[in-house]
Structures are given as structure tokens and as C-alpha cells.
N, C-alpha and C positions, 0 to 999 in steps of 0.2 A: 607756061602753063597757066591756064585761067584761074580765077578763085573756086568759082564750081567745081574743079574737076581734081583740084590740089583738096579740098573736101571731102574728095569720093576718096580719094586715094589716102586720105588719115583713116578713114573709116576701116580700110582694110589693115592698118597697123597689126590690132590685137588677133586679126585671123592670122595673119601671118605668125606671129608667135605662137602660136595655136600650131600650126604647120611645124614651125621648128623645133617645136615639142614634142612632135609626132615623130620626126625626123631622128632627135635621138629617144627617143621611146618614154619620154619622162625618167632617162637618167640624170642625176646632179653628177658635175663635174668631179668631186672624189669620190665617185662610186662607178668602179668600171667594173662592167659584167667579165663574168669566167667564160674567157674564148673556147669556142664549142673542142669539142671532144669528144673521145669514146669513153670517159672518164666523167664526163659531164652527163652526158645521154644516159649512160647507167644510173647516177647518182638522182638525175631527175626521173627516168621509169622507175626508181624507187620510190620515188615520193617526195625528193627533196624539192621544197619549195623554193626556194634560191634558184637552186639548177634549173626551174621548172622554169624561174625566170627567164633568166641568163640562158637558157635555150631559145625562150620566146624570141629574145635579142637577139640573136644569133640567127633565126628565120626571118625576122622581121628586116634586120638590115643585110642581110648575106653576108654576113660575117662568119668565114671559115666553112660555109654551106652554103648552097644553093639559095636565090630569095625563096620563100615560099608562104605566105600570108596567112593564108589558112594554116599552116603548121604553128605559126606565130601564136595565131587566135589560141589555137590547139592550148597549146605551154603554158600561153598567159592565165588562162582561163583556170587550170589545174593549178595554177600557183596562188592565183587571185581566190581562188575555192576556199582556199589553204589561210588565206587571210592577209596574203603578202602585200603591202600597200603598195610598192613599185610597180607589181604586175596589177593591181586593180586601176589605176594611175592609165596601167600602158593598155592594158585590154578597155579602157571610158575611151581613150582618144581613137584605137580601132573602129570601136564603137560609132567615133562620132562622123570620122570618114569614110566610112566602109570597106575598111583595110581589111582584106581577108574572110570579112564577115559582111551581111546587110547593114546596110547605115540606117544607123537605130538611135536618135539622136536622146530619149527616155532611158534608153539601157546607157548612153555613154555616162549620161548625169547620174546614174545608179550606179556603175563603176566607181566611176570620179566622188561618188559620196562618201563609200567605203573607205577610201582612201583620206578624204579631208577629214574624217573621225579620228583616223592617227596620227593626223596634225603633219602631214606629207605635204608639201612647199609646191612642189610640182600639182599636184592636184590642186590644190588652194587657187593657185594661179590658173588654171584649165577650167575649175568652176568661176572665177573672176572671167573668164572669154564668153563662157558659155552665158553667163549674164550680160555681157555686152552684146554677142550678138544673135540673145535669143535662141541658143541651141540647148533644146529639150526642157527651158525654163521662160517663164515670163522676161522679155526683157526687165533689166531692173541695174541702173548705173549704179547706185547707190550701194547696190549690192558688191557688182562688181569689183568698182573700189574698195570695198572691204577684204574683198577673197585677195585681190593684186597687193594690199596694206601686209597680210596677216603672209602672205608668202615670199612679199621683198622681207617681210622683218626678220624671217630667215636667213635670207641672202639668195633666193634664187633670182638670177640674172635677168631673166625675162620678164617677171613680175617689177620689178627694177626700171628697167626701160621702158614697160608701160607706163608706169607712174612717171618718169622723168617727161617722158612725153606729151602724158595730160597737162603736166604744171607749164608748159611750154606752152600751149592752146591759147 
């Protein structure tokens, strides 16, 4: 592989973590959602925000149901209303792909705000992307590296591996 083109392909690093973020919904590793249910369903048409989550999860990856994206959006959205940082986290990165809903790359960074205000690792790391590659914010590295700094000091593993990465460059 050329220099040029080993270049393009660093460039894509932090989308992909981005992706893989999407992939498990901005879950951390000791935090497994409540596999769906008729026990769940109830609890979340009541209102419960959690449920409301872990429903969203549960349509977002077909876990125990049918895929279904927009039911996803649905969940996250009534959980994220509610204040839930996971689901504000998971309804920014729908946002930012257009999983379910219009790719709305403004609405994903308003999501993703909500969530970095309660100091969520996951989101910290998703706005560190979104400053790198310019979704729904001014590019800004400096930035970046902060949001990726403030969410390894957490321990989330993504933010981790991009940092390990740059110091590599």
C-alpha cells in the first residue's frame, strides 16, 4: 500500500469507531441492556425510562425482536425525553447515520450534548468523532482530543484506541 492511500485509510480510523459505537448502541461493557420482553414492553409503555432504553436496544440490534429502526428511534427518543444519557448517546449516533430516522448530523450533536453534560464516556468519545470529522460541528482537532482525553479517563475502550493511535502517527 502506498503512503497516500495508507493516509486515507488512517483518516477513516475514528469513523469507524464511530460505527462501532453505533453497532453496540453506545453501551459500556458492564452495562447490558434487559433482553426484551413482555415484562419489558410493559414496564417501558409505562414510562420507564430504562425500559424505554433497553427496548430501544432490543429494536435497534434484533435482539429477542424483529430489527426495526424506527421502533428503535421510537424507544430511544421517549427514554432520551426522560433524560436517560444512554439513550440520548444512542438516539445522537441514529441521528448521525440515519438509522431509522433522517440523517440529521445538528440533531445527532444535540443528542450527543445532552448526554456529555452527564459526563457519559460514550458520548464524550462520539462528540471527540464528530470534531474530527466535522459532523454537525466545525472541524476542530483540538477539540476532539479533548472529548477522546475526557472519555479514555473513563475507561471507554474506543476513546482508548483512538488516542493510542494518534500518539502512534
Amino acid at each position: 500500500m502506498r503512503v497516500g492511500e495508507q493516509i486515507e485509510w488512517m483518516k477513516l480510523i475514528p469513523a469507524l469507531l464511530l460505527g462501532g459505537m453505533l453497532a453496540v448502541s453506545g453501551w459500556a461493557e458492564d452495562t447490558k441492556p434487559e433482553p426484551y420482553s413482555a415484562e419489558l414492553v410493559k414496564r417501558a409503555e409505562a414510562g420507564d425510562a430504562k425500559a424505554q432504553c433497553d427496548l430501544g436496544y432490543s429494536y435497534l440490534n434484533g435482539a429477542g425482536v424483529t430489527k426495526d429502526y424506527k421502533e428503535a428511534v421510537k424507544w430511544y427518543t421517549k427514554s432520551a425525553d426522560q433524560g436517560n444519557a444512554e439513550a440520548q448517546v444512542s438516539l445522537g449516533l441514529c441521528y448521525s447515520f440515519g438509522t431509522g430516522v433522517a440523517k440529521d448530523e445538528k440533531e445527532a450533536v444535540k443528542w450527543c450534548m445532552k448526554s456529555v453534560i452527564k459526563g457519559n464516556a460514550k458520548a464524550q468519545c462520539f462528540l471527540g468523532t464528530c470534531y474530527h470529522l466535522g459532523i454537525g460541528v466545525t472541524k476542530n482537532e483540538k477539540e476532539a482530543v479533548k472529548w477522546w482525553r475526557k472519555s479514555a479517563k473513563q475507561g471507554f475502550e474506543p476513546a482508548k484506541k483512538t488516542l493510542e493511535y494518534l500518539k502512534s502517527k
